[in-house]
N, C-alpha and C positions, 0 to 999 in steps of 0.2 A: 417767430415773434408776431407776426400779421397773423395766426389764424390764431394765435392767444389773445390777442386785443379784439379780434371779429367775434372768439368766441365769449368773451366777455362782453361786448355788446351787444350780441342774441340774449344771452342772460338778463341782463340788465332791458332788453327791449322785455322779453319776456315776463321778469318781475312786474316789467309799470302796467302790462295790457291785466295778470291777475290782481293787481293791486285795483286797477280799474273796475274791474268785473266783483270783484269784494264790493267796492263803495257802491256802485250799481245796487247789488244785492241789498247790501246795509240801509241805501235811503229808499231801497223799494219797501225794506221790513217795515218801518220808521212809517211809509205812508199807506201802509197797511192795515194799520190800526184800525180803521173805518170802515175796514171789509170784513173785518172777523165775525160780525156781530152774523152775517150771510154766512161767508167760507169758512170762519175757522179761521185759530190765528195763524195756522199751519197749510190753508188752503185745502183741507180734509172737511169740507161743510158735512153736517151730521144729518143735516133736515136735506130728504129725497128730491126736493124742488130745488136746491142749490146746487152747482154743479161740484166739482172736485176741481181745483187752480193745479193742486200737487203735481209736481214733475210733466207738466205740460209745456209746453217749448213759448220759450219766450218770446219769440217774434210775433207767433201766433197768437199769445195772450194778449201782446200790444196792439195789434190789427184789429180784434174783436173792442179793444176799450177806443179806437180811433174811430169804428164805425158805431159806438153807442153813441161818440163825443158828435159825429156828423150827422146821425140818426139814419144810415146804412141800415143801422140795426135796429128792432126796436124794444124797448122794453124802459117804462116807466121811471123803476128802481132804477135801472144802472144807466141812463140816460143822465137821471141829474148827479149820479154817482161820479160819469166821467167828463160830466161840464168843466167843471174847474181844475183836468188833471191836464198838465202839458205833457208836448210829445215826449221830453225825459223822463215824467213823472209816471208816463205808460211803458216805456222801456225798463224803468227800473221794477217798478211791480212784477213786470214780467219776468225776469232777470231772478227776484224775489222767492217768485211758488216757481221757478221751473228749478232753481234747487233745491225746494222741500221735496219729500218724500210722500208718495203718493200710495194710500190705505188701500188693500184690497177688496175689492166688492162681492157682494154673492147673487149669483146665481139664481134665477127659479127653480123652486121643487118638480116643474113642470116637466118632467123627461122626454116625455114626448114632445112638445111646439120645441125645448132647446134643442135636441136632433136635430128638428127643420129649421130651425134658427141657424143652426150649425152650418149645416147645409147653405142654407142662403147666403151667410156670412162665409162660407170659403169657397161655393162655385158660382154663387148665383144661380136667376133663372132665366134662360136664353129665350124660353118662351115668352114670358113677359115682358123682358128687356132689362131686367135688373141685373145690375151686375153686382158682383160680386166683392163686398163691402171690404175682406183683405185686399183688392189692388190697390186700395189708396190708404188705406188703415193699418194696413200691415196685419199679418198671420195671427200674431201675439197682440193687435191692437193697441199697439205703441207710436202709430200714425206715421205718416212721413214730413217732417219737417220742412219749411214754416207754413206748408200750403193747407195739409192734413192733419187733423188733430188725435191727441191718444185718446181713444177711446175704449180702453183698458181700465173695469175695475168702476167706471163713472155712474153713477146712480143711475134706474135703469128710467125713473119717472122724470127726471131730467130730459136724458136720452131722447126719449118717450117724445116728449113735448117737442125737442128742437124737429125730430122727424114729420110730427104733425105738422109743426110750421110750416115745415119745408113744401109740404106735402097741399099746401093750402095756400102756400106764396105767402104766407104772412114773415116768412125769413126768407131775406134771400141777398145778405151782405157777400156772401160765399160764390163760390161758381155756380154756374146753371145745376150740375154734376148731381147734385143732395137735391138738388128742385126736381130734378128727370127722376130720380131714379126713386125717391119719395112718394114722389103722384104715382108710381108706377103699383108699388107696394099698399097693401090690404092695411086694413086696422089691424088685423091679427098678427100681423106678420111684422109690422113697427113693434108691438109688442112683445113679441118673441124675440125678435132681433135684440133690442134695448135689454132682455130681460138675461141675457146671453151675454151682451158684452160686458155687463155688470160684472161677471165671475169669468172676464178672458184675463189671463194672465200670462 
């Protein structure tokens, strides 16, 4: 009888934690509205200068709108974008596009710089000191959660940009890690990278 009532309570805890995670989702879609016109109402932005939200881990996507809202981060648009949103209103968002489904990207025609792209993105280069962009992005570039973001499929002029940031301190909400390993890395080779993980799947 005690582990039919316990197991009825697991249940019952169970239901309210998905029931939670639905309304989460639900008031993230609802305050979403105002991002589509950027991402997409699905978090799949079309235009190469907006990133992709789609299937990106929620914690992560609420950390980047906490440092636009503190100005960690910086950028114009999404600074007054995330003035007025509170810390629920950045959890739910997140919650939001990390259960959309996220568009595949392509690839450069380039065969040759994506080899060396390849290359960089699974060994790194020991000489330069860059390492190797799957230890913290994962193989498949699906990232590691909430530190590491997916960068699987992500527009590649996006990509592009945050690298240069990084690579120039004009980002640097994130760890040191993208700041080292960015300054480290050529123009060519931010370019080839970005153009690479656009079609990692």
């Amino acid at each position: 009888m005690k582990k039919l009532i316990s197991l009825a309570v697991l249940m019952a805890l169970a239901g309210a934690v998905s029931s939670e995670a639905a309304t989460n989702a639900a008031a993230g879609q609802a305050k979403s509205a105002v991002c589509a016109g950027c991402h997409g109402v699905d978090g799949n932005s079309a235009a190469p200068n907006f990133p992709k939200l789609a299937g990106q881990d929620a914690r992560y996507l609420a950390k980047q709108l906490a440092d636009f809202k503190s100005g960690a981060r910086k950028d114009p648009v999404m600074i007054g974008m995330a003035a007025g949103l509170s810390k629920m209103d950045m959890e739910n968002l997140g919650a939001y596009y990390a259960g959309q489904k996220a568009r595949p990207g392509v690839a450069s025609s380039d065969t040759a710089a994506l080899k060396k792209a390849e290359r960089l993105y699974r060994g790194g280069d020991a000489k330069s000191g860059i390492s190797a962009c799957m230890s913290c992005h994962g193989p498949s570039g699906h990232g590691i959660p909430p530190r590491f973001p997916a960068v699987s499929g992500q527009h590649a002029a996006y990509t592009q940009k945050q690298l240069l940031d990084f690579k120039a301190g004009t980002r640097s909400n994130d760890s040191e890690t993208m700041t080292r390993i960015a300054f480290r890395m050529s123009g060519a080779e931010i370019k080839a990278v970005s153009e690479y993980m656009a079609g990692l799947h």
